[in-house]
KOLFI-337889 format. One record per residue: residue number from 1; residue in one letter; x, y, z of N, C-alpha, C in turn. Coordinates in Angstrom, 2 decimals. Layout:
<rs>
seq/type/neast/nnorth/nup/caeast/canorth/caup/ceast/cnorth/cup
NUM/A/X/Y/Z/X/Y/Z/X/Y/Z;
...
</rs>
This chain:
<rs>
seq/type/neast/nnorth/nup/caeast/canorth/caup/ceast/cnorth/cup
1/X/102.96/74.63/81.36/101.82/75.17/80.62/102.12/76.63/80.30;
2/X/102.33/76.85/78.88/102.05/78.54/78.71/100.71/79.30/78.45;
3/X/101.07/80.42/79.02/99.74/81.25/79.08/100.39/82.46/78.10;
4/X/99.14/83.42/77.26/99.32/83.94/76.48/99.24/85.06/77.62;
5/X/100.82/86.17/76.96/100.76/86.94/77.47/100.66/88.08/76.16;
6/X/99.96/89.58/76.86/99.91/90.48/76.15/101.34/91.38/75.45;
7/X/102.31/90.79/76.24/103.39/91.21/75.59/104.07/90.23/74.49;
8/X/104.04/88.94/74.40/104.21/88.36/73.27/102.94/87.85/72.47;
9/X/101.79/88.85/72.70/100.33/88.64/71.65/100.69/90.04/70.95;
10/X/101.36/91.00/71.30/101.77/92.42/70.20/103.00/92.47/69.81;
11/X/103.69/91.11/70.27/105.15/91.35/69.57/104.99/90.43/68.15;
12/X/103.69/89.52/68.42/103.06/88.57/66.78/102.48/89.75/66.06;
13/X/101.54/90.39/66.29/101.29/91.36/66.20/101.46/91.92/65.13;
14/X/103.03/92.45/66.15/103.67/93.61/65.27/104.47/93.28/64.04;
15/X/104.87/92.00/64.11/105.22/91.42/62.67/103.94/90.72/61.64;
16/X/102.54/90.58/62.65/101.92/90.50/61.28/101.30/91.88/60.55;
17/X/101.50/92.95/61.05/101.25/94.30/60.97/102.55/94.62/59.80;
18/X/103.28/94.64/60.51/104.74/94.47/59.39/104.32/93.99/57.58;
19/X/103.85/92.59/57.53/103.22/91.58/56.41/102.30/92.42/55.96;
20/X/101.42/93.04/56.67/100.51/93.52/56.29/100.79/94.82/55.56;
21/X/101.31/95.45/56.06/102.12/96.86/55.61/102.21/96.38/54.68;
22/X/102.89/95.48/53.97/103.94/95.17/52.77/102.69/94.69/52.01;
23/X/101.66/93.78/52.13/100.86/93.48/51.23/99.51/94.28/50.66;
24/X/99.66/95.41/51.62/98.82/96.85/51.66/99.54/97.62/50.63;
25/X/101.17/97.71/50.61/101.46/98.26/49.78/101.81/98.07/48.41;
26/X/101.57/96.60/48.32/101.57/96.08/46.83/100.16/96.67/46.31;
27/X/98.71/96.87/46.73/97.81/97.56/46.69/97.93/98.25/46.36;
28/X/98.67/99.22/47.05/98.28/100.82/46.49/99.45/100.98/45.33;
29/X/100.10/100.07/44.88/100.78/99.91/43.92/99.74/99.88/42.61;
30/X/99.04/98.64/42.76/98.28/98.34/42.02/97.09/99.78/41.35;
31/X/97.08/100.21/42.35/95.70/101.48/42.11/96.60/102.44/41.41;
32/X/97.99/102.69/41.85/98.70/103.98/41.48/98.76/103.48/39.79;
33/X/99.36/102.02/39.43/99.43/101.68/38.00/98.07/102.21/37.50;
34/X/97.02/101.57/38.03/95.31/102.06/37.17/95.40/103.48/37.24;
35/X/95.67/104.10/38.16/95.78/105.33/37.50/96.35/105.79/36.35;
36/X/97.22/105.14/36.43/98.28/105.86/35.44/97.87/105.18/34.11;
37/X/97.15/103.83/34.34/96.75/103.08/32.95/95.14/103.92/32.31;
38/X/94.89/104.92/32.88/93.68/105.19/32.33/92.13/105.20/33.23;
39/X/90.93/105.91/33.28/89.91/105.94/33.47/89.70/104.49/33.56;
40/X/89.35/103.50/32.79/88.45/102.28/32.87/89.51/101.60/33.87;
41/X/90.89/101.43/33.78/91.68/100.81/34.65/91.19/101.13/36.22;
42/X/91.12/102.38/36.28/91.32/102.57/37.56/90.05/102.68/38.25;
43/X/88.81/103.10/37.35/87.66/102.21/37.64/87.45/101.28/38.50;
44/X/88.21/100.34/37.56/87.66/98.91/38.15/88.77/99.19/39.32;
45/X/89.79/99.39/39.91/90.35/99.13/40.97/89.65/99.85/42.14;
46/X/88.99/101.08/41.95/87.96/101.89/42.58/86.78/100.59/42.85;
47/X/86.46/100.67/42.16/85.11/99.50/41.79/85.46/98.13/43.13;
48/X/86.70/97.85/43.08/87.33/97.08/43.93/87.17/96.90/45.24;
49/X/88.11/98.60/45.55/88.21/98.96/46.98/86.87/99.42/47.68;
50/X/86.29/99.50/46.64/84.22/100.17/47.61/83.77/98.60/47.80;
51/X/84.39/97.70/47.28/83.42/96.38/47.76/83.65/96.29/49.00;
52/X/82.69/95.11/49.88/82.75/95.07/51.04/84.29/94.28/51.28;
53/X/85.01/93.35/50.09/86.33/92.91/50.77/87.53/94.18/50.80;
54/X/86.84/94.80/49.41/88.20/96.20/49.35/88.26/97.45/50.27;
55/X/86.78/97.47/51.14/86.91/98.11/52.22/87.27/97.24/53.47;
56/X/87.47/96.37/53.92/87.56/95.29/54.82/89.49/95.35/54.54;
57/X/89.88/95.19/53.53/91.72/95.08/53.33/91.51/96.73/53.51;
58/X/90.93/97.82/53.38/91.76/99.05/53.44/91.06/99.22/55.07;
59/X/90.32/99.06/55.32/90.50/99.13/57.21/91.14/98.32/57.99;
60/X/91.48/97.02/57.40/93.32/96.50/58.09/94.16/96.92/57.49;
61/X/94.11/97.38/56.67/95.61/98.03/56.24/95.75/99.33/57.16;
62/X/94.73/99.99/57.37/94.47/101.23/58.56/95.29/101.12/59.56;
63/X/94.28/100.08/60.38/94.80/99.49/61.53/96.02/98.43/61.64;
64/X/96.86/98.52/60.33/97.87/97.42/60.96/99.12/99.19/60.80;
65/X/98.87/99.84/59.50/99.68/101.46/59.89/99.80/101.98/61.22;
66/X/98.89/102.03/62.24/98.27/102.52/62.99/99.36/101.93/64.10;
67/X/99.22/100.33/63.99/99.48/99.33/65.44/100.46/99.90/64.93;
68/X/101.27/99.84/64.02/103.39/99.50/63.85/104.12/100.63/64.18;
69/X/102.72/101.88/63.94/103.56/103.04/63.97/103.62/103.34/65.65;
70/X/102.42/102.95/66.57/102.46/102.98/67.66/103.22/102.19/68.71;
71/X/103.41/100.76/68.29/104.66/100.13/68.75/105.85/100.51/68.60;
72/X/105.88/100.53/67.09/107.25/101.36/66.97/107.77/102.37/67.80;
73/X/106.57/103.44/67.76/107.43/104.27/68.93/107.44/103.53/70.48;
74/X/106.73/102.93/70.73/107.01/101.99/72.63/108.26/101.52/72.38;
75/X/108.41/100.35/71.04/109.91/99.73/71.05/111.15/100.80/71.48;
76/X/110.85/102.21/70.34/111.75/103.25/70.18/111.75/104.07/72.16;
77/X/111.12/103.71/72.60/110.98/104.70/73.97/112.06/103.43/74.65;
78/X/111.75/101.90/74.51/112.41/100.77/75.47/113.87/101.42/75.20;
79/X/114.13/101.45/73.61/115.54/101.68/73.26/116.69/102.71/74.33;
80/X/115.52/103.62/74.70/115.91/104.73/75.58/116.55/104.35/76.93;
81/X/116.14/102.96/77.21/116.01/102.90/78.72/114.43/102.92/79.69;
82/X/113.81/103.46/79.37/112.49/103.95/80.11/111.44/102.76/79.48;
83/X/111.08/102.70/80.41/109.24/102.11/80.72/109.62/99.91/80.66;
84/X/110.92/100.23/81.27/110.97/98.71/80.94/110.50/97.77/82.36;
85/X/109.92/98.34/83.24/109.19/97.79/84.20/108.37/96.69/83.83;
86/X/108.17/95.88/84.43/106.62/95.08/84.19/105.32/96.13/84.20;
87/X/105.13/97.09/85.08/103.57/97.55/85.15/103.66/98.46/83.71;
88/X/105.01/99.25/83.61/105.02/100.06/82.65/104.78/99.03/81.31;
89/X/104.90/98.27/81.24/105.16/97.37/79.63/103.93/97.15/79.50;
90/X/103.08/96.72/80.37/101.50/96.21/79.98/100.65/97.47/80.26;
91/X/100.87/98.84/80.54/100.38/100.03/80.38/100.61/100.46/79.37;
92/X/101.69/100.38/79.09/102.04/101.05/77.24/101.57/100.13/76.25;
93/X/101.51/98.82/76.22/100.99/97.98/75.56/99.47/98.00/75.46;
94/X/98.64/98.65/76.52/97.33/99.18/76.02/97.26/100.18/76.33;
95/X/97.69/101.21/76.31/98.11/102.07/75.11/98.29/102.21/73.80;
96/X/99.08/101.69/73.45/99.20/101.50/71.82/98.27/100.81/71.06;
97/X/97.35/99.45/71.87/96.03/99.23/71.39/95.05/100.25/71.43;
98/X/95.21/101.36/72.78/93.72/102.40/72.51/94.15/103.30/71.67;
99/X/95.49/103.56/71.14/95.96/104.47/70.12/95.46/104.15/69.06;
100/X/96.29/103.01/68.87/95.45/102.19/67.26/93.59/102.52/66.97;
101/X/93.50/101.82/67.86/91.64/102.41/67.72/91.18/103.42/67.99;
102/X/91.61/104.49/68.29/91.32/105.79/68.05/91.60/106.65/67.07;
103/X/93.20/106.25/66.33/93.70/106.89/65.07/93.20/105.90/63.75;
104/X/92.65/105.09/64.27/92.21/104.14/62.89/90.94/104.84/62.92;
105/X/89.69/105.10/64.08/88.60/105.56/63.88/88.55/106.52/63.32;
106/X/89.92/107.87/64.00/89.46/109.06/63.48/89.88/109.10/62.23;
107/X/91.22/108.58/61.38/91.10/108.74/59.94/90.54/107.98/59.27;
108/X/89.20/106.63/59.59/88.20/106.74/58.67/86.99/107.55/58.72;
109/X/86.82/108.23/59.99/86.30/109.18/59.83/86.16/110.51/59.28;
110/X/87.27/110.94/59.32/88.10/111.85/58.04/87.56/111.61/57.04;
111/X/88.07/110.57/57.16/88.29/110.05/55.21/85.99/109.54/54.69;
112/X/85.71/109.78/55.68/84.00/109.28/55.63/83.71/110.88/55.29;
113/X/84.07/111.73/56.42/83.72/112.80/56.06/83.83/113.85/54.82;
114/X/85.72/113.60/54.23/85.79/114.38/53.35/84.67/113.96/52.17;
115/X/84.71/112.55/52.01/84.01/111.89/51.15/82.59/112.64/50.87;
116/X/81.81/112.16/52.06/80.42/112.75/52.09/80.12/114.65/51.41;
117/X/80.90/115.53/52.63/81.01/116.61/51.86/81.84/117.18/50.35;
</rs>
Protein backbone atom coordinates (compact mmCIF):
# COMPACT_ATOMS: atom_id res chain seq x y z
CA UNK A 1 0.00 0.00 0.00
CA UNK A 2 1.39 3.53 -0.81
CA UNK A 3 0.93 6.42 1.24
CA UNK A 4 1.27 9.94 -0.06
CA UNK A 5 4.20 11.44 1.00
CA UNK A 6 4.94 15.23 1.21
CA UNK A 7 8.05 14.83 -0.57
CA UNK A 8 6.71 13.22 -3.70
CA UNK A 9 3.23 15.57 -3.35
CA UNK A 10 5.94 18.80 -4.17
CA UNK A 11 8.05 16.99 -6.45
CA UNK A 12 4.22 16.69 -8.73
CA UNK A 13 4.00 19.87 -7.69
CA UNK A 14 6.86 21.28 -8.90
CA UNK A 15 6.40 20.08 -12.40
CA UNK A 16 2.85 21.13 -12.44
CA UNK A 17 4.12 24.63 -11.36
CA UNK A 18 6.70 24.21 -14.18
CA UNK A 19 3.24 23.70 -16.88
CA UNK A 20 1.93 26.32 -15.29
CA UNK A 21 4.76 28.79 -15.64
CA UNK A 22 4.70 28.01 -19.33
CA UNK A 23 0.92 28.41 -19.80
CA UNK A 24 1.03 31.73 -17.62
CA UNK A 25 3.44 32.76 -19.98
CA UNK A 26 1.70 32.25 -23.17
CA UNK A 27 -0.71 34.87 -21.26
CA UNK A 28 1.25 37.47 -20.74
CA UNK A 29 2.22 36.96 -24.27
CA UNK A 30 -1.11 37.41 -25.27
CA UNK A 31 -1.66 40.88 -23.21
CA UNK A 32 1.91 42.13 -24.35
CA UNK A 33 0.49 41.53 -28.29
CA UNK A 34 -2.94 43.68 -27.13
CA UNK A 35 -0.84 46.06 -26.15
CA UNK A 36 0.98 46.51 -28.84
CA UNK A 37 -2.31 45.88 -31.09
CA UNK A 38 -3.95 48.99 -29.73
CA UNK A 39 -6.42 50.46 -26.92
CA UNK A 40 -9.61 48.24 -27.82
CA UNK A 41 -7.21 45.09 -28.09
CA UNK A 42 -5.89 45.37 -24.94
CA UNK A 43 -9.09 46.35 -23.40
CA UNK A 44 -10.61 43.42 -23.88
CA UNK A 45 -7.56 41.38 -22.54
CA UNK A 46 -7.75 43.79 -19.37
CA UNK A 47 -11.50 43.21 -19.48
CA UNK A 48 -10.34 39.48 -19.27
CA UNK A 49 -7.89 39.35 -16.50
CA UNK A 50 -10.44 41.50 -13.91
CA UNK A 51 -12.95 38.61 -14.49
CA UNK A 52 -13.33 36.32 -11.74
CA UNK A 53 -11.51 33.38 -14.11
CA UNK A 54 -8.68 36.04 -15.23
CA UNK A 55 -8.07 36.79 -11.67
CA UNK A 56 -8.29 33.09 -10.50
CA UNK A 57 -5.32 32.08 -13.63
CA UNK A 58 -3.27 35.28 -12.45
CA UNK A 59 -3.32 34.12 -8.64
CA UNK A 60 -2.08 30.56 -9.82
CA UNK A 61 0.12 31.81 -11.98
CA UNK A 62 1.36 33.82 -8.61
CA UNK A 63 1.51 30.96 -6.68
CA UNK A 64 2.87 28.41 -9.06
CA UNK A 65 6.13 31.54 -9.64
CA UNK A 66 6.27 31.54 -6.07
CA UNK A 67 6.30 27.40 -5.37
CA UNK A 68 9.22 26.85 -8.37
CA UNK A 69 11.16 29.64 -7.36
CA UNK A 70 11.15 28.35 -3.74
CA UNK A 71 11.83 24.73 -4.53
CA UNK A 72 14.14 25.59 -6.83
CA UNK A 73 16.24 27.05 -4.42
CA UNK A 74 15.68 23.69 -1.69
CA UNK A 75 16.56 21.49 -4.92
CA UNK A 76 19.62 24.11 -5.48
CA UNK A 77 20.66 23.89 -1.49
CA UNK A 78 20.27 19.49 -1.90
CA UNK A 79 22.76 20.08 -4.90
CA UNK A 80 25.17 21.43 -2.21
CA UNK A 81 25.14 18.50 -0.06
CA UNK A 82 23.10 20.01 2.93
CA UNK A 83 19.64 19.40 4.34
CA UNK A 84 19.43 15.89 2.85
CA UNK A 85 18.32 14.32 6.16
CA UNK A 86 14.83 13.03 6.51
CA UNK A 87 13.79 15.73 9.33
CA UNK A 88 15.60 18.38 7.25
CA UNK A 89 13.61 17.47 3.85
CA UNK A 90 10.09 17.67 5.40
CA UNK A 91 11.17 21.03 7.28
CA UNK A 92 12.26 22.66 4.15
CA UNK A 93 9.44 21.26 2.31
CA UNK A 94 7.12 23.37 4.60
CA UNK A 95 8.98 25.86 4.29
CA UNK A 96 8.77 26.45 0.83
CA UNK A 97 4.90 25.93 1.20
CA UNK A 98 4.85 28.87 4.03
CA UNK A 99 7.14 30.82 1.59
CA UNK A 100 4.85 30.40 -1.28
CA UNK A 101 1.93 31.75 0.80
CA UNK A 102 3.44 34.49 2.16
CA UNK A 103 5.20 35.85 -1.12
CA UNK A 104 2.03 35.11 -3.11
CA UNK A 105 0.01 37.13 -0.32
CA UNK A 106 2.37 39.87 -0.07
CA UNK A 107 2.67 40.58 -3.90
CA UNK A 108 -1.05 40.55 -4.30
CA UNK A 109 -1.11 42.72 -1.81
CA UNK A 110 1.26 45.07 -3.39
CA UNK A 111 -0.20 44.77 -6.40
CA UNK A 112 -4.03 45.50 -4.40
CA UNK A 113 -2.40 48.29 -2.94
CA UNK A 114 -0.57 50.04 -5.73
CA UNK A 115 -3.85 49.62 -7.54
CA UNK A 116 -6.16 51.21 -4.96
CA UNK A 117 -3.80 54.26 -4.34
Amino acid sequence: IYRWQLTSVMSILHRAAGSALCAGSILLVVWLVAAAMGPEAYRGVQNFLGSGIGIAMLLGWTAALFYHLCNGIRHLTWDTGHALDLRSTYSGGWVVVAATVVLTAAAWAAGIWHWVS
